[in-house]
C-alpha positions, 0 to 999 in steps of 0.5 A, a space after each residue: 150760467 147756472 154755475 154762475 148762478 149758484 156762486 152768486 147765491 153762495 157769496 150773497 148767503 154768506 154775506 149776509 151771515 157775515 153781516 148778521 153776525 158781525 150786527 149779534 156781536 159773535 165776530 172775534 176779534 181773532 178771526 175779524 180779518 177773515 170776515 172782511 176779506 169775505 166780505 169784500 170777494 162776496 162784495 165783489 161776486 154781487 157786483 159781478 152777478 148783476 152785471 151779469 145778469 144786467 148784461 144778458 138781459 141787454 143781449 137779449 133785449 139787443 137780439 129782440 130788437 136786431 130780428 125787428 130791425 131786420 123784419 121792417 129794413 127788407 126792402 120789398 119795393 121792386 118784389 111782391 109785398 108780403 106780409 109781414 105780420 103773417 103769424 111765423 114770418 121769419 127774414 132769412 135772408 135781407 138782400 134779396 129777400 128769403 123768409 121762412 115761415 114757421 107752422 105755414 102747414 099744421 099736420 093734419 094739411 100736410 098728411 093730406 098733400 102727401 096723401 094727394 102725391 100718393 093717390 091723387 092720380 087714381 081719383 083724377 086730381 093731380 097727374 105724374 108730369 116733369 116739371 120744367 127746368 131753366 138755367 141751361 149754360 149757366 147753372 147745368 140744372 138737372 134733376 131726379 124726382 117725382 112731381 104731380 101737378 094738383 087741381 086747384 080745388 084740391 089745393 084749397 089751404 095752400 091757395 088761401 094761405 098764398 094769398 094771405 101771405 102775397 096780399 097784392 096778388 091775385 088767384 089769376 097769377 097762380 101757376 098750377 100747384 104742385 107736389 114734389 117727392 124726393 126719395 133716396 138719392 134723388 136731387 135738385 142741381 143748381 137752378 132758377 125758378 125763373 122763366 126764360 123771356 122766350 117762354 114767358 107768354 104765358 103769365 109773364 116772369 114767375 116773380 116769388 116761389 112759394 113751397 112748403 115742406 110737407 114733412 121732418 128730414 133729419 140733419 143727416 137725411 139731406 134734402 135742405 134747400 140751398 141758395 148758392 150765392 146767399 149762404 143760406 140752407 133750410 132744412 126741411 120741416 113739418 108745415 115750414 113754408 119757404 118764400 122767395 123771388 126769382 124775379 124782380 116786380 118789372 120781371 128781370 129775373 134775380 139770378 142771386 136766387 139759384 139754388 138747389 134741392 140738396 141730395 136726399 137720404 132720407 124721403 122728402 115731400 114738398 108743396 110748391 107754387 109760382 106766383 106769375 106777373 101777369 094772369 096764368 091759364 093753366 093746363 093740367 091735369 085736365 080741366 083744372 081752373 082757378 076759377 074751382 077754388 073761388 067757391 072757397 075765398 
C-alpha cells in the first residue's frame, strides 16, 4: 500500500508540472510526444490510485458491516441470551454460538484472582479440589491441573460482570466459582462442560461456560482453548473472557461444543464459572452461599 501511495503521488506531481508547463508555453515541440505520453501513464496511475483507494475503503466498510451482520444473526433462542451490546463482545463462532470478550478482567482483577489460587487457602476462602469431568466413552476426558474452588464473596467482579453479561440469569444459577492453573505439561483432553442426566440433581444441566484467563501465554506457550469440531482455538489473554453453551435452554446437552485445554508450555491461569438451568446449592469450600455476594449487587 505504501508503495502505492508514493507512485500515485509521483505521477500526480508530475502531472501536473506537465500541465503547468505546457499552460507557460515552455513545452517544445521536439519533446511534446514525450509529454503526452507522460500524461496518459499518469492519466492512467490516478485513475488506478482511486480505485484503489475507493476499493480498500469499500473493503473496509464490507468487513464492518460483515462483523455486524455476524453479531445480530447468532441465533440465541434455544441458548441463554446474552448481551450483545456487552463492551468487547466479539461472535467467534455462529452455530453454535462461542464469543470472546475483550478487557472482561482489567489487570489489576486478574492479579488478584491469581492471587486468590496462590494463597486463598491459607485465609480459608477457596479450597485445592479435582473438579469433575464428563465425557467417559466419548471423549476419554482426562486431565492434570490445579483447581481451587472460591467463595462467592471472594468473587465479586466476576459474579457482577456474569450477570451483566447473561442478563436473564440469576445469582441462584451460578455453580461454585473456580480458579484453574496450568503449569508445564499440564492439559485438559477433549471433554463436555456438560452434566451427565444422572448427576444433574443438582441444578439441573450446566447451560453456558464462563471463563476468563487471568493472565498472557504467548503462541509458543500453548494453553489455547480448542473446540474439536468448530475450528476454533483462543489463545489465552490477559482479562480475555470466553463464553459458550454446553447445553441447549431445554438442557440437552450441545455435543458440538467438546473441546480441550491444549498442553501448557508456559503457566496458565483461569477463572471459571458454570451457569446451571435451574438454582445451584453449592457445597465448598465450606460455607460459601450466593447469598454473601447479594450485599454487593
Amino acid at each position: 500500500m505504501a508503495g502505492a501511495g508514493m507512485r500515485f503521488l509521483a505521477c500526480a506531481c508530475t502531472f501536473l508540472m506537465v500541465a503547468v508547463a505546457e499552460v507557460s508555453g515552455f513545452v517544445l515541440a521536439p519533446h511534446a510526444l514525450a509529454h503526452q505520453q507522460v500524461r496518459r501513464t499518469c492519466r492512467t496511475a490516478l485513475r488506478s490510485g482511486l480505485q484503489s483507494s475507493r476499493c480498500s475503503a469499500r473493503n473496509s466498510n464490507k468487513a464492518k458491516k460483515s462483523g455486524k451482520a455476524a453479531q445480530s444473526t447468532v441465533d440465541l433462542s434455544n441458548h441463554v441470551s446474552v448481551n450483545m451490546s456487552f463492551p468487547g463482545l466479539k461472535v467467534v463462532h455462529v452455530d453454535p454460538p462461542v464469543f470472546c470478550i475483550d478487557g472482561f478482567f482489567d489487570e489489576s482483577s486478574c492479579d488478584a484472582y491469581v492471587n486468590l489460587g496462590i494463597n486463598g487457602e491459607s485465609t480459608g476462602d477457596s479450597i485445592k479440589i479435582n473438579s469433575a469431568t464428563f465425557g467417559g466413552s466419548l471423549t476419554g476426558s482426562n486431565r492434570q491441573s490445579t483447581t481451587w474452588f472460591v467463595k462467592y464473596s471472594k468473587c465479586e467482579t466476576l459474579i457482577k460482570k456474569a450477570l451483566a453479561l447473561l442478563p436473564e440469569i440469576s445469582l441462584e444459577q451460578l455453580e461454585e466459582p473456580q480458579i484453574v492453573r496450568y503449569e508445564m505439561g499440564d492439559f485438559f483432553n477433549w471433554h463436555q462442560d456438560a452434566v451427565p442426566k444422572e448427576e444433574s440433581a443438582n441444578g439441573g444441566q450446566r447451560l453456558a461456560t464462563l471463563l476468563v484467563y487471568l493472565n498472557d501465554v504467548s503462541a509458543s506457550g500453548g494453553g489455547t482453548t480448542t473446540f474439536r469440531d468448530l475450528n476454533v482455538k483462543v489463545r489465552p489473554e490477559k482479562g480475555k473472557a470466553l463464553l459458550f453453551f454446553p447445553a441447549f435452554r431445554d438442557g440437552t446437552p450441545d455435543s458440538r461444543t467438546i473441546h480441550a485445554g491444549s498442553p501448557a508450555f508456559d503457566t496458565k491461569w483461569i477463572a471459571q464459572m458454570w451457569i446451571h438451568e435451574k438454582p445451584y446449592k453449592p457445597a465448598v469450600p465450606p460455607g460459601t452461599s450466593q447469598e454473601d455476594v447479594k450485599k454487593f449487587l
